[in-house]
C-alpha positions as CSV (number, residue, x, y, z in Angstrom):
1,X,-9.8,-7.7,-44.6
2,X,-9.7,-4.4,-43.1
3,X,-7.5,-2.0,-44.7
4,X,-5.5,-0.6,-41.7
5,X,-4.8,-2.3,-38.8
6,X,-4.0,-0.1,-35.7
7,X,-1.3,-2.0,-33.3
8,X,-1.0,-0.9,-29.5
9,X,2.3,-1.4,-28.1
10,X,2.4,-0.9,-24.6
11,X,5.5,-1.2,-22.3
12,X,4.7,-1.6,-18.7
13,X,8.1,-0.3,-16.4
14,X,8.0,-0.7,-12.5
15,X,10.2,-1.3,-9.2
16,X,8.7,-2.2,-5.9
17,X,10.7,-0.4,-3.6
18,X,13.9,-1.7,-2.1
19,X,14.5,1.0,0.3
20,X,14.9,0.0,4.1
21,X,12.1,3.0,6.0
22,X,15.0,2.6,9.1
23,X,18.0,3.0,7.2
24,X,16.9,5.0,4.0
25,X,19.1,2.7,2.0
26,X,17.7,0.7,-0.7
27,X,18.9,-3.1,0.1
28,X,18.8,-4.0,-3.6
29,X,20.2,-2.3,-6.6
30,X,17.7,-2.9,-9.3
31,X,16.0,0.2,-9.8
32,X,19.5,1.8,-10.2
33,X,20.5,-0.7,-12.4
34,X,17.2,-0.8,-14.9
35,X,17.1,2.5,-15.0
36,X,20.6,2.5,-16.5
37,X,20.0,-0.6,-18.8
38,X,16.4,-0.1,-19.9
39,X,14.4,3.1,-18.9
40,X,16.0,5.6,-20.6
41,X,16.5,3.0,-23.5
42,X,13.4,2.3,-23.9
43,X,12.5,6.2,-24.0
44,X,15.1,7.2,-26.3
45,X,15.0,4.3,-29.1
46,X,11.5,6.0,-30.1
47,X,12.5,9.2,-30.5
48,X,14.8,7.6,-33.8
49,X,11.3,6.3,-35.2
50,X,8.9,9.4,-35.5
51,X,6.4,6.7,-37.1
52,X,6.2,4.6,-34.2
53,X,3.8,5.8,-31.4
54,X,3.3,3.7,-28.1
55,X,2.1,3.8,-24.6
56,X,4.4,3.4,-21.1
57,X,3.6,2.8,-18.2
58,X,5.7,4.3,-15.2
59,X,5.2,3.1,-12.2
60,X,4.6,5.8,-9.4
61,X,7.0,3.9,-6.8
62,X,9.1,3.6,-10.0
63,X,9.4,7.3,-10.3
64,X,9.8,8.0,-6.7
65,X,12.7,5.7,-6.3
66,X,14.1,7.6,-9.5
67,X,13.6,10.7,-7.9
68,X,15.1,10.0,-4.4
69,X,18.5,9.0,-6.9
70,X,18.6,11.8,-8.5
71,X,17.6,14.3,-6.2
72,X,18.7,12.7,-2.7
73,X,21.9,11.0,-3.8
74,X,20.2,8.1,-2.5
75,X,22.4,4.5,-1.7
76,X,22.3,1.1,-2.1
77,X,24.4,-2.2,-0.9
78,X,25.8,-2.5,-4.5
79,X,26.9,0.7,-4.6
80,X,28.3,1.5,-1.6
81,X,30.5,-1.6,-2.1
82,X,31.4,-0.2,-5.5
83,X,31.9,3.8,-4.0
84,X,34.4,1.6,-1.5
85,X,38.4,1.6,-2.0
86,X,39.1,-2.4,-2.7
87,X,42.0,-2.0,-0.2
88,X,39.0,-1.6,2.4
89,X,36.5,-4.0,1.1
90,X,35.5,-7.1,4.0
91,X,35.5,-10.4,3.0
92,X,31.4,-10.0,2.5
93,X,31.5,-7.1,0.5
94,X,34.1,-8.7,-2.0
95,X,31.3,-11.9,-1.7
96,X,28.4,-9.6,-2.8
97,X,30.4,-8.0,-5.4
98,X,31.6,-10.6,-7.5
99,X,27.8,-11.8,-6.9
100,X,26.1,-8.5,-8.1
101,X,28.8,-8.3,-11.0
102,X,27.7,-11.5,-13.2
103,X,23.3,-11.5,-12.4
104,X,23.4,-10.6,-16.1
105,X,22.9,-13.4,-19.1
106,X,26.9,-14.0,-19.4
107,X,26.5,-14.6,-23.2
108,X,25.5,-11.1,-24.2
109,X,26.5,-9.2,-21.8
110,X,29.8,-10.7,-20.4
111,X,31.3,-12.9,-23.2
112,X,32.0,-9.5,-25.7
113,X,34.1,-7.8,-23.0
114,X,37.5,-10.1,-23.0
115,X,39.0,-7.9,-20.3
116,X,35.4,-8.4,-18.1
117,X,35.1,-12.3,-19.1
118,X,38.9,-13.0,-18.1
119,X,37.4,-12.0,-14.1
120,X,34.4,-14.1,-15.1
121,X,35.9,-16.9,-15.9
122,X,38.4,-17.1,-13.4
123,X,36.2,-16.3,-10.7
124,X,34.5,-19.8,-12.5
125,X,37.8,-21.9,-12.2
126,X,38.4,-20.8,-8.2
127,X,34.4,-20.5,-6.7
128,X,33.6,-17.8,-4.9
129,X,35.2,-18.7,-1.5
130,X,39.0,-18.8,-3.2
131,X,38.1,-15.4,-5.4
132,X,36.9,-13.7,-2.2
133,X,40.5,-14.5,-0.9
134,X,43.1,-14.7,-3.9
135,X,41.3,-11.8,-6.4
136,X,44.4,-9.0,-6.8
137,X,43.2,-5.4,-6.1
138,X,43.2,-4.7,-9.3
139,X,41.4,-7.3,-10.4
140,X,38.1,-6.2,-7.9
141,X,38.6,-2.6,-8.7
142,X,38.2,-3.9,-12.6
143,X,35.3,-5.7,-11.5
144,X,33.8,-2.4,-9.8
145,X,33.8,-0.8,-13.1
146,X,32.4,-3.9,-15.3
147,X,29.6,-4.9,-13.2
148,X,28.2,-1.3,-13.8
149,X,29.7,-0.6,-17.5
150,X,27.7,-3.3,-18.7
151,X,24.6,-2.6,-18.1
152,X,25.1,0.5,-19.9
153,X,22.2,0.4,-22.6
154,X,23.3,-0.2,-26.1
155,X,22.9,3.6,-27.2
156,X,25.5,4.6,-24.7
157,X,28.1,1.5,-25.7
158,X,27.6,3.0,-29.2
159,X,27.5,6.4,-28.9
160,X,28.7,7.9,-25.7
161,X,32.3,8.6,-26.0
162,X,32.8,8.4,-22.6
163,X,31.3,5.1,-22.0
164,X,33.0,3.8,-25.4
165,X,36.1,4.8,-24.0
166,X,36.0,3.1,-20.8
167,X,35.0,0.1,-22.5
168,X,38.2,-0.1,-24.4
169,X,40.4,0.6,-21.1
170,X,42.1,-2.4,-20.1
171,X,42.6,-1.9,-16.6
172,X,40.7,0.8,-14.5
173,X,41.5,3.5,-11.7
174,X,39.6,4.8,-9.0
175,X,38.7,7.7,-11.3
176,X,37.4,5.3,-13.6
177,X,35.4,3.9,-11.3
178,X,33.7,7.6,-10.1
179,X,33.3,8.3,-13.3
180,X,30.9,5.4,-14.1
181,X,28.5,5.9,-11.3
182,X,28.5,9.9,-12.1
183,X,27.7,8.7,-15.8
184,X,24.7,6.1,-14.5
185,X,23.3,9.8,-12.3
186,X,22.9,11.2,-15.4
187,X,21.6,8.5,-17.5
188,X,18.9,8.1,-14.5
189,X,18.2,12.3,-14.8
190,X,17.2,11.7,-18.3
191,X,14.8,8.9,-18.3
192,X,11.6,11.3,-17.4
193,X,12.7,14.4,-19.2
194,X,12.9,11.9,-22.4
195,X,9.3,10.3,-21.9
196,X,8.1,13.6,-21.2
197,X,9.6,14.9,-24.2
198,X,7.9,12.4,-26.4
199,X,4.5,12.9,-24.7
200,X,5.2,16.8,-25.7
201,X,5.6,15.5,-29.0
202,X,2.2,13.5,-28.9
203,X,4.6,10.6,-30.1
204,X,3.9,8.5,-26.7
205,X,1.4,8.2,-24.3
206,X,2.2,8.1,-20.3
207,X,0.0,6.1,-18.0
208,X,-0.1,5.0,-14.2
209,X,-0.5,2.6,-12.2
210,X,-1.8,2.4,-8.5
211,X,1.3,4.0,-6.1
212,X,2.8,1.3,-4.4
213,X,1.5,-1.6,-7.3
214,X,-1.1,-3.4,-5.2
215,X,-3.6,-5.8,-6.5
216,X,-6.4,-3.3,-6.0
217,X,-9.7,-5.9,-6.0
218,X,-7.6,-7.7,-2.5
219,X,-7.3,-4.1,-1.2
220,X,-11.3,-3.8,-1.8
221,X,-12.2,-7.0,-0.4
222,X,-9.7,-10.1,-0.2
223,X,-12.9,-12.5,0.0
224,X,-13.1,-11.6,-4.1
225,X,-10.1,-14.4,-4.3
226,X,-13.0,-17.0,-3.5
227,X,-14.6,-16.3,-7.2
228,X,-11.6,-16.8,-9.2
229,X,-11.5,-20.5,-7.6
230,X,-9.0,-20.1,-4.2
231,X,-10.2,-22.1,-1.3
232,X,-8.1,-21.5,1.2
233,X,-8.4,-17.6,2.3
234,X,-6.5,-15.4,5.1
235,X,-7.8,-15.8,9.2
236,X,-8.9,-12.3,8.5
237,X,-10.9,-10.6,5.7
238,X,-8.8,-7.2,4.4
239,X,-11.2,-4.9,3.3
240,X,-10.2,-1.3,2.9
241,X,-11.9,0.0,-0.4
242,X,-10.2,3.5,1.0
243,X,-6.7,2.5,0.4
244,X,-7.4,1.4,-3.5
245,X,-9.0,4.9,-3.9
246,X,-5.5,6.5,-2.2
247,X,-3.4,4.3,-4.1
248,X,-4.5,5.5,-7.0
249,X,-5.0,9.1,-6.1
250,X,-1.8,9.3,-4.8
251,X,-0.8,7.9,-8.4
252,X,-2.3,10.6,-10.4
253,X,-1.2,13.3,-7.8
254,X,2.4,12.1,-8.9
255,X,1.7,12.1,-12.2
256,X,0.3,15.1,-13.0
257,X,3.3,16.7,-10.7
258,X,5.7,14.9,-12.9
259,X,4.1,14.9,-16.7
260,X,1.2,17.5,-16.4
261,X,-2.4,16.7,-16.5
262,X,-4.6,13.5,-15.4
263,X,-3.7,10.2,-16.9
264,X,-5.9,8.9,-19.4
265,X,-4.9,5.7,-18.8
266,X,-4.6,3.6,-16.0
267,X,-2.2,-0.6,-15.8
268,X,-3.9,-2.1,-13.1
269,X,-1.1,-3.5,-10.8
270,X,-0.5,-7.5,-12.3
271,X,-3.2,-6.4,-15.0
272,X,-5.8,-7.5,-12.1
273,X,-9.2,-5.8,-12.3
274,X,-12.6,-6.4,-10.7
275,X,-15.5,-4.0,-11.4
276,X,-15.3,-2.8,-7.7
277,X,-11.8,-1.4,-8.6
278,X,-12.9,-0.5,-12.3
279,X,-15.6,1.7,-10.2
280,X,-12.8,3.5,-8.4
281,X,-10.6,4.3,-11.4
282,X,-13.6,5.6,-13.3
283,X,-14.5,7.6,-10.2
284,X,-10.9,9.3,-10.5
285,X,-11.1,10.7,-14.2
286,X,-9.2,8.2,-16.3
287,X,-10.5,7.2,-19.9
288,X,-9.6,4.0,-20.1
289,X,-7.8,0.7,-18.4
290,X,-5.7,-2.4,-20.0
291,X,-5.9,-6.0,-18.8
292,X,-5.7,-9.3,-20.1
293,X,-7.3,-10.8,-22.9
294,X,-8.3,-14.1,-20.5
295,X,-10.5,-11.6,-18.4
296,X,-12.5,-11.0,-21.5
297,X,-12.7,-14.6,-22.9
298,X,-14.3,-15.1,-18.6
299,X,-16.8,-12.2,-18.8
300,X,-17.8,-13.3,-22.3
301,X,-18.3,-16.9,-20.7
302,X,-16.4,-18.5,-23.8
303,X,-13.0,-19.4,-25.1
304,X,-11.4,-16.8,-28.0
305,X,-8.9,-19.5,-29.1
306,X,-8.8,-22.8,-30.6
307,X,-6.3,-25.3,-31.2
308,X,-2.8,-23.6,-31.4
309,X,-3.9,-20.4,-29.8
310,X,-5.4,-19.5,-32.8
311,X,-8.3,-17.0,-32.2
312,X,-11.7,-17.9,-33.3
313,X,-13.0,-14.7,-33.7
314,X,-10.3,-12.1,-33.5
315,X,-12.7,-9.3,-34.0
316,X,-14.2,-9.8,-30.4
317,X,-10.4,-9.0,-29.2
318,X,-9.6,-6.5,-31.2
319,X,-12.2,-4.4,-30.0
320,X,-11.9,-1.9,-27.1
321,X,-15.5,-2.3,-25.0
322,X,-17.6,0.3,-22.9
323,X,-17.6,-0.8,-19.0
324,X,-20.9,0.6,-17.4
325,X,-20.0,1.9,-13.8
326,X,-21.2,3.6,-11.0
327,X,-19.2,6.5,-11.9
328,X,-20.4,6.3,-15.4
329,X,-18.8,4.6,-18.4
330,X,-14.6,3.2,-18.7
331,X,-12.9,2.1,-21.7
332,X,-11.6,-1.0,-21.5
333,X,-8.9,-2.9,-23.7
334,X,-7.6,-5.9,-23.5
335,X,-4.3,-7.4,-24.6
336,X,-3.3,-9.7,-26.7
337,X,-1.5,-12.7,-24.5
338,X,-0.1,-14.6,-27.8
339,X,2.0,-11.8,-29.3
340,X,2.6,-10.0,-25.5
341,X,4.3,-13.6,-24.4
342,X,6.1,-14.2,-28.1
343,X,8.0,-10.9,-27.0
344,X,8.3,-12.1,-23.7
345,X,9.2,-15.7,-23.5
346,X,10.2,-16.4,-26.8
347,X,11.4,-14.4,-29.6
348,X,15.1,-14.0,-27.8
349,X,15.2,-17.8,-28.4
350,X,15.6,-16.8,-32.2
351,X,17.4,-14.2,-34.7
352,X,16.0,-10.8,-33.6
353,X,15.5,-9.8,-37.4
354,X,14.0,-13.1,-37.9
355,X,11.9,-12.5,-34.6
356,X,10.7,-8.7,-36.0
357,X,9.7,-10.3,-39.1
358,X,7.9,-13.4,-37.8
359,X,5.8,-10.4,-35.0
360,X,5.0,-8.5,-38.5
361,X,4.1,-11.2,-40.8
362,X,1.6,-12.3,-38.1
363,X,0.2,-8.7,-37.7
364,X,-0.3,-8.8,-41.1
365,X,-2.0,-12.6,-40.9
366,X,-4.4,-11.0,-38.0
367,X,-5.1,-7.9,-40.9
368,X,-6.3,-9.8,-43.7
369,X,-8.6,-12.0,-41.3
370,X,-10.4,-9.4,-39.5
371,X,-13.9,-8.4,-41.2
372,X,-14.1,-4.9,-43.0
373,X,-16.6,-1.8,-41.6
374,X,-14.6,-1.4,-38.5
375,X,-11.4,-0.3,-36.9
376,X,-9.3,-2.6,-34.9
377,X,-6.8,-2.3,-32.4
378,X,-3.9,-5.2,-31.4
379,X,-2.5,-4.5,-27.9
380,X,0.7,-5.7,-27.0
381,X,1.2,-5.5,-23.7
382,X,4.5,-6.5,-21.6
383,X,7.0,-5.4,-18.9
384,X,9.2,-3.5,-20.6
385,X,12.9,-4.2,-19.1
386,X,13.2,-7.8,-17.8
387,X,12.5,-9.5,-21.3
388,X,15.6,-7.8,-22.8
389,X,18.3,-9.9,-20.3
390,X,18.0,-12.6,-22.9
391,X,18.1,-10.9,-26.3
392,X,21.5,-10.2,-28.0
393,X,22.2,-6.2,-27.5
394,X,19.2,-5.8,-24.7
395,X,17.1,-6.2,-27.8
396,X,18.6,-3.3,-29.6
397,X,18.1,-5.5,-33.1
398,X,15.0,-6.7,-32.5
399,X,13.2,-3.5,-31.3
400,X,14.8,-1.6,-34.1
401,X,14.0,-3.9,-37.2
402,X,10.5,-4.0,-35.3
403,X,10.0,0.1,-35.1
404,X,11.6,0.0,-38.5
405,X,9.0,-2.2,-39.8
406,X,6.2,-1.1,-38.1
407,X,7.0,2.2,-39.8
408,X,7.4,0.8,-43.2
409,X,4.8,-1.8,-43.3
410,X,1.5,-0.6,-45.7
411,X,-1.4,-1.5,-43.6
412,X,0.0,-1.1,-40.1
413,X,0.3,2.3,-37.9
414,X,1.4,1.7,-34.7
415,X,-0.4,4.3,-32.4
416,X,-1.3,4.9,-28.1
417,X,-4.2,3.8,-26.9
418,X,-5.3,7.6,-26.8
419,X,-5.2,8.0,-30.4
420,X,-7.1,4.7,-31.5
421,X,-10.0,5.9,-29.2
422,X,-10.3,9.4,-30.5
423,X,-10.5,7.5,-34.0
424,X,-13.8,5.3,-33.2
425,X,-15.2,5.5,-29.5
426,X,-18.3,3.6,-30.9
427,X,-17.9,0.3,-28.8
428,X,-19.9,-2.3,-27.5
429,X,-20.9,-2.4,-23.9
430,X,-20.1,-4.5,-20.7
431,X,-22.4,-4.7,-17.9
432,X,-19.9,-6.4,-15.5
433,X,-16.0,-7.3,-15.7
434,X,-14.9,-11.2,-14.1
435,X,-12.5,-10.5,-11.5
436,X,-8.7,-11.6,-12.0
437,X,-5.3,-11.4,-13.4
438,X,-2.9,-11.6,-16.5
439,X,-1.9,-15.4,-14.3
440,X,-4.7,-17.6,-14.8
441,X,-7.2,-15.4,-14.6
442,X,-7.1,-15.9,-10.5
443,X,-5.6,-13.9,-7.9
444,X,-3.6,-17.3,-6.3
445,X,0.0,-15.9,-6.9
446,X,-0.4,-13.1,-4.0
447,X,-3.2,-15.3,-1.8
448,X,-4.4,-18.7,-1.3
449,X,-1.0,-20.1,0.4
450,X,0.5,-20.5,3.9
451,X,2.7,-17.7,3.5
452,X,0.6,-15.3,1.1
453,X,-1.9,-15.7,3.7
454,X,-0.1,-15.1,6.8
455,X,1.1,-11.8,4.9
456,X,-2.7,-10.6,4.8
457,X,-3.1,-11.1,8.2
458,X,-0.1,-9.3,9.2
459,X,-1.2,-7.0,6.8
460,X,-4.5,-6.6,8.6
461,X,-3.3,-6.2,11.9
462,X,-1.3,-3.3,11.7
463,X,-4.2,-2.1,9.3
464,X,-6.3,-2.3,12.0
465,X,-3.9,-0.9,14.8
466,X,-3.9,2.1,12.4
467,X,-7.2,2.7,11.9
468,X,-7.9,2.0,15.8
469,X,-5.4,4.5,16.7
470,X,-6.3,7.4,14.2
471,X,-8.0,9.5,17.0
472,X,-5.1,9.4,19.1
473,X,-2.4,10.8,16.6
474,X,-2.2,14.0,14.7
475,X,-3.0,14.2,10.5
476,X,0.6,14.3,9.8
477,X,1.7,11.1,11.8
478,X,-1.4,8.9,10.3
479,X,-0.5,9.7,6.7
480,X,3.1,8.9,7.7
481,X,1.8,5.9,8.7
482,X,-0.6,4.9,6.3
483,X,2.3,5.9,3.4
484,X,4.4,2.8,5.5
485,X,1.3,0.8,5.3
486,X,0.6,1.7,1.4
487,X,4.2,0.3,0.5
488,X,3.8,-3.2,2.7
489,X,0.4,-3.4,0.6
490,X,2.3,-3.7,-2.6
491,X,1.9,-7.0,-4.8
492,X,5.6,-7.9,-4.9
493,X,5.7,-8.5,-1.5
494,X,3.2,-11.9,-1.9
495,X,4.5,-12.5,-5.3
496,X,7.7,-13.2,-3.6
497,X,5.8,-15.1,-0.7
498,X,4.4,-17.6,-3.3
499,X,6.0,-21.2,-3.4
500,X,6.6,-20.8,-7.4
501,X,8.9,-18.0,-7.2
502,X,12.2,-18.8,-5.4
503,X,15.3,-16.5,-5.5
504,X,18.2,-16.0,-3.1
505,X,17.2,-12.6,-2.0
506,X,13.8,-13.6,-1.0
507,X,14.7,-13.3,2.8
508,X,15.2,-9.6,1.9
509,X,11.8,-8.9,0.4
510,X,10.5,-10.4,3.3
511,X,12.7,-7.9,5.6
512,X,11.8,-5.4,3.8
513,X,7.9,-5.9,4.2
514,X,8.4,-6.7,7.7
515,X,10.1,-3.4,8.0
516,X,7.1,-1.6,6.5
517,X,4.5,-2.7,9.5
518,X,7.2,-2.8,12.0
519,X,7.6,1.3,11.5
520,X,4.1,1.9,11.5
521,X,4.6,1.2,15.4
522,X,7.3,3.3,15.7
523,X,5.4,5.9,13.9
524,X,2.5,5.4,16.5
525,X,4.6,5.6,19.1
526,X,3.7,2.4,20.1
527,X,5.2,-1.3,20.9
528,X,6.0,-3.8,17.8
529,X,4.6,-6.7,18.5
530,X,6.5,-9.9,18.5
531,X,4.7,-11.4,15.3
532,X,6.3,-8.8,12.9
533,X,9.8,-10.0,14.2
534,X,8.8,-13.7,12.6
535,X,9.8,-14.5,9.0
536,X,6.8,-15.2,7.0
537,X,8.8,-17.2,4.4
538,X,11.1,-19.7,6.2
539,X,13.5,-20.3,3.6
């Protein structure tokens, strides 16, 4: 039994980019609407447990999209439906409202408001055609004002008396309804000046990920797929080691502009590493990099659980290791899948004090296994927004009796990454990493079928028109170009294009990638070809 055990939590935050390059307006409203509901949130319940120290990762493309709101004013489909007079709204517009009002989990987010579930339920009893037609003015103008007032996090519901106010209105007004978008501005201005806040305070630890979150060993070489057991490949091998470096250079660029300094720590996009792309973020300055505890149990050629995920030897995870590169030698930790996916995919199932407890007790269980003489680290790693949909209160219980615990609990101290390492950098040594992913340890959700593959190829055609072209234009236009090019290279594009993953928007994300490569062309100067006008999804 060891007599502390140190427990990483890490919360991973990230938008891809919904903004249309032709338009400038973002054709989803999610990054608006997390930022509202989680970021700040997620920020600003730490600062009430000075005990509790923990690592986030913000997204670059995360931040910029922040930025563009806050600074820019920027727009999105949502919200210029909502910034609309109902008297004025089309029959479409009323459709994507009532649509983009209810995405959230109706039990926890819908069901306390009786004045919000009244619309809901009627909405229920006509179907959306009928609503579209027969819904008073009064009734969508209310709905303008829940469908954002909602997804106010549970600090502003309880605290802010302006939001507490609104929430007790029966009806609203068009002043109502400005005020609520003015209110989600400034909960949006205060998400990096928080995190930034608690960095200053050494309390949490800020880390980055590559700009525009592509899987950086398919930007290196897409042929790497082959070793994690995909068959099928693209027509045309993508190989641009150059981009992964940029990715991430443009990364810490925007961190340093935004926090100060060089990150010590970098997520790999999808937790997806290779020692190629290890190699480049050890080129850049970082300390260390997190991925997934399968990629250990595949470099180490043999399983670290038994029978009911119970590890055999938890001191081999628990361990931070030395990677040997090129550029010299990267920290690497690995995360602990079991407890990451309890938060994840499980615990909102349950009674979120029951759920804290049941994470503890089994931190404690891990404690009094481990072997003495050494110091130990648990990561938790997991994305730290979409999880909290499910739980009662966006997981305001749970993540409160957690920090609570975690602060009270003899034999536990929660700490960043940062701080385990300065305690014991003594750590054994890898010679090689096995390439993959936190998803069966295989690149196949972004390559390997029809449609992921026809996206590479796309991909690699305007790569090439790029590259063939970069004589012909001036600095400024390429890296206008290649910035286009960056964003279609980003892994939610292909996650989307995988048959597994099936929602309603899909034929936006694959618009939007489209879009990408089709202004590339215009950026050259030069004529789209036909292929980048065909849907690489048919849905």
């Amino acid at each position: 039994m060891v007599s502390t055990l140190y427990v990483a939590l890490v919360w991973h935050h990230h938008q891809p980019t919904y903004k249309d390059p032709k338009t400038g307006k973002y054709l989803l409203p999610w990054t608006r609407m997390h930022a509202v509901k989680d970021y700040f949130y997620m920020a600003n319940l730490l600062a009430y447990f000075p005990d509790v120290h923990y690592t986030a990762n913000i997204t670059p493309v995360l931040i910029s999209q922040l930025n563009d709101y806050i600074s820019n004013y920027a727009s999105d489909v949502y919200l210029e439906v909502i910034n609309k007079p109902v008297e004025e709204l089309t029959a479409d517009e009323k459709r994507l409202l009532i649509e983009y009002s209810f995405v959230l989990n109706p039990e926890y987010f819908i069901e306390p408001y009786p004045n919000f579930y009244s619309i809901y339920k009627r909405i229920n009893s006509l179907g959306i055609d009928r609503a579209v037609e027969e819904l008073s003015d009064q009734e969508l103008l209310d709905l303008q004002v829940w469908g954002h007032l909602v997804w106010f996090d549970p600090h502003f519901k309880k605290n802010d008396p302006v939001i507490r106010r609104l929430i007790e209105e029966e009806h609203f007004t068009e002043r109502h309804k400005r005020l609520v978008i003015r209110k989600q501005l400034e909960v949006m201005s205060l998400i990096l000046l928080r995190y930034s806040e608690l960095l200053d305070l050494n309390q949490a630890e800020i880390i980055t990920s590559p700009f525009y979150h592509p899987i950086l060993p398919l930007l290196i070489d897409t042929n790497i797929a082959s070793l994690t057991g995909i068959s099928s490949l693209p027509r045309f091998n993508f190989q641009y080691p150059d981009d992964a470096r940029l990715q991430m250079k443009y990364a810490i660029d925007l961190y340093t502009s935004t926090f100060g300094g060089v990150p010590n720590g970098i997520w790999p996009s999808e937790l997806a590493v290779s020692y190629e792309a290890l190699n480049i973020i050890s080129s850049l300055g970082s300390r260390w990099v997190i991925t997934d505890e399968d990629i250990l149990a595949k470099t180490l050629g043999k399983s670290l659980r038994g029978p009911e995920d119970k590890l055999l030897n938890p001191e081999v995870l628990y361990r931070p290791y030395w990677l040997k590169t090129q550029s010299g030698k990267l920290i690497v930790v690995f995360r602990d899948k079991f407890l990451s996916n309890l938060i994840s995919f499980y615990y909102y199932k349950i009674d979120p004090q029951d759920a804290a407890i049941d994470l503890i007790k089994r931190l404690e269980e891990v404690r009094f296994n481990l072997p003495s003489g050494k110091k130990y680290l648990v990561v938790i790693a997991l994305d730290g927004e979409n999880c909290w949909n499910y739980y009662p209160e966006n997981g305001w219980k749970f993540l409160t009796s957690l920090y609570m615990r975690l602060s009270e609990t003899a034999g536990l101290k929660p700490v960043t990454i940062s701080e385990f390492i300065e305690l014991d950098g003594n750590f054994e040594v890898l010679t090689t990493i096995s390439p993959g992913s936190w998803i069966n340890m295989s690149f196949d959700t972004w390559i390997g079928e029809p449609a992921t593959n026809l996206a590479w190829d796309y991909l690699w055609q305007v790569r090439k028109e790029l590259e063939d072209s970069k004589e012909e234009i001036n600095r400024e236009t390429y890296e206008s170009a290649l910035r286009e090019l960056f964003t279609a290279e980003g892994s939610d594009w292909f996650w989307w294009y995988n048959s597994h993953h099936r929602v309603k928007e899909e034929c936006i994300f694959d618009k939007l990638f489209r879009a990408h490569l089709r202004e590339v062309y215009i950026k050259l100067n030069k004529p789209v070809p036909r292929f980048i006008d065909e849907p690489i999804k048919k849905s």
